[in-house]
N, C-alpha and C positions, 0 to 999 in steps of 0.2 A: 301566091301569098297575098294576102290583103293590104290595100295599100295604108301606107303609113303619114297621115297629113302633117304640112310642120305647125300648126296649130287650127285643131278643129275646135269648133264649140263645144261644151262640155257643160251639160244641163243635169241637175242635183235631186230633180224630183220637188223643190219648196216652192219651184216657179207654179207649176199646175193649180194649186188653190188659188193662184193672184190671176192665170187668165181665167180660169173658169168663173171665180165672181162679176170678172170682165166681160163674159158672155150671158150669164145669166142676169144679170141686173141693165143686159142691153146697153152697159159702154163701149163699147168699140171705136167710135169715134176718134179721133186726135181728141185728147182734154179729157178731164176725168178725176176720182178719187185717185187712181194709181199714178198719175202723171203726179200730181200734188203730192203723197206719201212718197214718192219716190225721189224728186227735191229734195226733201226735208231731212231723210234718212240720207243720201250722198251726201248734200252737205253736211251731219253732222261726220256723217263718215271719214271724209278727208278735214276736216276744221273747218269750213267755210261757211260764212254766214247765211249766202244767198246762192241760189242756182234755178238754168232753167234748162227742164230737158225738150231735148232737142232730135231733128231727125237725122241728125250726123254729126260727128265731130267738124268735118268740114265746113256743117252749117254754124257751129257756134265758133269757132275760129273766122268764118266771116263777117259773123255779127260784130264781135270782138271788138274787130282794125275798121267796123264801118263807127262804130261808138267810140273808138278813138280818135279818130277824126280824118282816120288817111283817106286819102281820094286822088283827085288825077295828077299825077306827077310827083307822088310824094314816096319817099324813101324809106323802105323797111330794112331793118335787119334781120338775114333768118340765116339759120340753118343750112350749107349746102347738103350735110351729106345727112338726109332726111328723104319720106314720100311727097311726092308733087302734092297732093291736098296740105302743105307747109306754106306751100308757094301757092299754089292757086289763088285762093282767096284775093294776096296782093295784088295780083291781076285783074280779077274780076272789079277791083275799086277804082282800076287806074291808075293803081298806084307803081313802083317801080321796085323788085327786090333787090337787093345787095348780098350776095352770097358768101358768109362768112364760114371760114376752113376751124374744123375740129383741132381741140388740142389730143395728144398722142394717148395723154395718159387715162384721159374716161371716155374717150371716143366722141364727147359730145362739144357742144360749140364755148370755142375758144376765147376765154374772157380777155388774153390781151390783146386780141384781135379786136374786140366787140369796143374795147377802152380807146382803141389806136383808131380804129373807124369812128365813132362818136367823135371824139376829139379835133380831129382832122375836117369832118364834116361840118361841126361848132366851126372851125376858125373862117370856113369857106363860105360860112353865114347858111347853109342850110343842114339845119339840125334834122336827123332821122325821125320820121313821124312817128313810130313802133318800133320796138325792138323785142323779136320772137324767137326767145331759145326753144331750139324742141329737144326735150328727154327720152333718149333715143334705147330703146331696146329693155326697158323697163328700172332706167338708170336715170336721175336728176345730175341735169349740168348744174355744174358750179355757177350754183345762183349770185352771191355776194358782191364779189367783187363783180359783176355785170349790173348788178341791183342799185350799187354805189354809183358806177358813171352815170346809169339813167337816172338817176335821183336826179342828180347835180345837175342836171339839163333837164330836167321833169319830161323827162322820155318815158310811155309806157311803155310798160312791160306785157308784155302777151305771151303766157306758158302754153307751148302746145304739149301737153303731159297726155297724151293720148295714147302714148305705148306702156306709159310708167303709172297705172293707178296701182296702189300696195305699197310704193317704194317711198325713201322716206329722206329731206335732205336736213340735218341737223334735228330730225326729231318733226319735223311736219311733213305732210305734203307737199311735194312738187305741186305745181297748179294752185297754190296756195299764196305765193310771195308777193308777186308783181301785182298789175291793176287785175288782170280774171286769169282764168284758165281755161283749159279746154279737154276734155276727156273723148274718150270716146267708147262705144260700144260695138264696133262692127264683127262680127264672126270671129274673127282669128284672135280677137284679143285675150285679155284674161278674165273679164266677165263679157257678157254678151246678152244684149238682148235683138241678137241676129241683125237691126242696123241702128243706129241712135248716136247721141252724145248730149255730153253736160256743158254747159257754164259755169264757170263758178265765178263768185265774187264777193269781198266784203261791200260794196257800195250796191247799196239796195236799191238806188237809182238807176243802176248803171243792167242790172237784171230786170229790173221793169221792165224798162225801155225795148231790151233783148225781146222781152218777153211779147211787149207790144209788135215789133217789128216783125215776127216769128208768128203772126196769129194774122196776118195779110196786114199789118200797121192800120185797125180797126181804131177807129175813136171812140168814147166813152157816148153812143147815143144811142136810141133806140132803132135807128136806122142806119144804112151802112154808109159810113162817113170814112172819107182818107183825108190827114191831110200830110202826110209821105207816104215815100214807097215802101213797101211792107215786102213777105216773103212768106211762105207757105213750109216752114221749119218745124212746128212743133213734132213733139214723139206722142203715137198713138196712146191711149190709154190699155190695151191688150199689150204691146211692146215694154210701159211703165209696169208695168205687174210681174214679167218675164225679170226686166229688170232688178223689183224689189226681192227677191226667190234668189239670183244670184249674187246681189249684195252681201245675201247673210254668209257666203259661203267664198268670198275673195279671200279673210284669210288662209283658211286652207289652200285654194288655188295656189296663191302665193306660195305656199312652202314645198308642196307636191312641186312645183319648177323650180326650185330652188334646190330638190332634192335631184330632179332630174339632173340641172347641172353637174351637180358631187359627183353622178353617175357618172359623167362625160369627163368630169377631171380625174376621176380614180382610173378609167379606163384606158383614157386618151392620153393622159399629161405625159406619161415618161417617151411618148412619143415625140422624135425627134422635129423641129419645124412646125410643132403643133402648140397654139398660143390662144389666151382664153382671154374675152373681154375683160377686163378690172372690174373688181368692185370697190370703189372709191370709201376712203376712210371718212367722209363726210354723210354717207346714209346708207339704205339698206338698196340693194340693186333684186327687185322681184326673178330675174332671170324670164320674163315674159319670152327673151327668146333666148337659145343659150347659143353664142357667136363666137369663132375660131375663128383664129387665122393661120393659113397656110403657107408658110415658106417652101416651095418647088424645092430648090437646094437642097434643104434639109431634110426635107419629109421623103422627097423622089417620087413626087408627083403633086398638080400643081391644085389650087380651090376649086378648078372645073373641073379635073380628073375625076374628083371625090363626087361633087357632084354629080356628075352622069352617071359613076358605079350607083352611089344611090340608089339615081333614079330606075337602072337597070332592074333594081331591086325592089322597083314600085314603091320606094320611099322616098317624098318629096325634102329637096331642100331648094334653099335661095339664098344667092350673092346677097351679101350684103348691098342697101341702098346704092344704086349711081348718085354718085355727087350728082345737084342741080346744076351746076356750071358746067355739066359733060351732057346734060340733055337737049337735044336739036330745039325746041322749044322757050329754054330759058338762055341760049349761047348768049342773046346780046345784051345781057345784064352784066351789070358789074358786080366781080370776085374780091376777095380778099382772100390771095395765098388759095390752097386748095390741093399742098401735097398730099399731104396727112389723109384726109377723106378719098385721096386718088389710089393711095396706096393699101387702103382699108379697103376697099371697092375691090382690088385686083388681089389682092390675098382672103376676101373675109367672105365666111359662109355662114348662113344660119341654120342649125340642125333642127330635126324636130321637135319639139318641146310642148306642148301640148298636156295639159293636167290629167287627159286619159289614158295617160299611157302607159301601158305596164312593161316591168322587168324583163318579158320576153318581147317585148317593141325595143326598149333601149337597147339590150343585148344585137338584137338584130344589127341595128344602124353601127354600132362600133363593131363588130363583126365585121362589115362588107368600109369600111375606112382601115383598121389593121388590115386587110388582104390587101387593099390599094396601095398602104404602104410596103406592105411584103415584096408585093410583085413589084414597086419601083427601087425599090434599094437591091434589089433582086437583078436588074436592068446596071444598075448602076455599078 
């Protein structure tokens, strides 16, 4: 049987006339008409004023916390139960992460945690340099009341909305609130232009600058002048074209997973132990990945069980993220709390979801989870 990816890239055919101009007019380079049209059109995409594409979300989540001002020793808040390119970044400046635990109800980071840490950290006389919710699984954390404490201590805000382009928190964009955001384009997302990411930002300064730093931090002369450290980040002009091709076609994307899901809950739901991420009464959750979790107990068999039958079946899936406080790498950072994300971790799986997949792919996958639970209630 062919195997079944949990999210492959999925290309619409509009992309082809944006590289081909790319190759016949000899841009290829990094920089270019497509790099520029391709700014202009995301950001009017999500609302944002300004934006710079980039050759990874990683890279513009570093730009991000270095134009914010963290550096050596200095305190972020993120995300634990997120991918290490969350955390990385903080690292790489010197800075120090703070591992803040999810609340239950949207899986993603928990604002009276983010309130009780700020607060706590103000009275200790050092206030958090950044504070970076990440929008986890194509869902916006409850921006507001996060928005409100960093206000009040003019703490930026750094959106890593890297998993959630499409979704919507009160009618905008994720990656739209705080000082920038961070998108991303790597393979498995919902658009793709096989690796990249954006910026975004309303301060037009604040995207220069990105911009500058991202093009080796060249100075305005006719010969090659530094006078900072710069970075080799932009997105090629062949990748920005790909880019513009799948832009016109996110919203479809977006619904095609979001119908996926319905599949999985029409399927799956009367399934005993079997539990569906929320979609939060505060905006639209794109279903970028569609995430269960598995109670053992109940189901008679446990999120690994399923997983291997799966895999047996040459259909990929994945645990949900390990919390960063459970990674060898990030142990000697400081948590706040970290059930909730420990318990998500050891119950939660994320199925395939992917925009190309047809009615005899979905059938398949819940096909070989019903037998899994067959034969464990069967045991039991």
């Amino acid at each position: 049987m062919k195997r079944i990816y949990l999210s492959s890239p999925h290309m619409s055919g509009l992309e082809q006339p944006y590289v081909q101009d790319a190759f016949a007019t000899n841009w290829i380079a990094p920089l270019g008409p497509h790099v520029d049209a391709f700014e202009q059109e995301f950001a009017a995409a999500v609302g944002s004023r300004h934006a710079a594409a980039l050759s990874s979300g990683t890279a513009a989540l570093h730009l991000a916390l270095l134009l914010a001002g963290v550096g050596l020793g200095d305190e972020v808040l993120v995300s634990t139960l997120t991918f290490s390119a969350s955390v990385n970044p903080i690292v790489y400046l010197g800075g120090r992460p703070v591992l803040i635990d999810s609340e239950r109800c949207s899986w993603n980071l928990d604002p009276a945690l983010v309130a009780e840490t700020v607060e706590r950290k103000v009275r200790q006389g050092k206030a958090p340099k950044a504070v970076v919710p990440v929008h986890l699984y194509g869902q916006s954390a409850d921006l507001a009341p996060i928005l409100e404490v960093c206000t009040r201590y003019a703490i930026p805000v750094i959106e890593d909305a890297a998993e959630a382009l499409g979704s919507s928190y009160h009618g905008r964009a994720p990656g739209t609130f705080g000082k920038a955001g961070v998108f991303s384009f790597n393979g498995n997302k919902i658009i793709t232009t096989s690796g990249g990411g954006m910026l975004v930002s309303d301060d037009a300064d604040f995207i220069a600058h990105a911009r500058k730093l991202a093009t080796q931090a060249r100075d305005p002369a006719p010969h090659y002048q530094h006078s900072e450290i710069g970075y080799n980040y932009r997105l090629s002009n062949v990748l920005a074209g790909i880019g513009r091709g799948q832009l016109q076609v996110l919203e479809e994307r977006v619904q095609t997973r979001r119908r996926n899901f319905d599949f999985y809950v029409e399927a799956l739901g009367a399934l005993p132990g079997i539990d569906f991420m929320p979609e939060m009464s505060w905006g639209r959750h794109t279903r970028w990945l569609s995430c269960i979790t598995v109670n053992e107990a109940a189901f008679g068999a446990s999120r690994e069980d399923i997983r291997l039958a799966l895999e047996a079946a040459n259909i990929e899936a994945r645990p949900l993220w390990k919390p960063m406080h459970l990674q060898p790498i990030f142990a000697g950072y400081e948590r706040v709390e970290g059930r909730v994300s420990e318990q998500l971790f050891a119950q939660g799986l994320c199925l395939p979801s992917g925009s190309n997949l047809g009615e005899d792919d979905l059938a398949r996958i819940v096909h070989v989870i019903q037998r899994v639970h067959r034969i464990g209630a069967g045991k039991s």
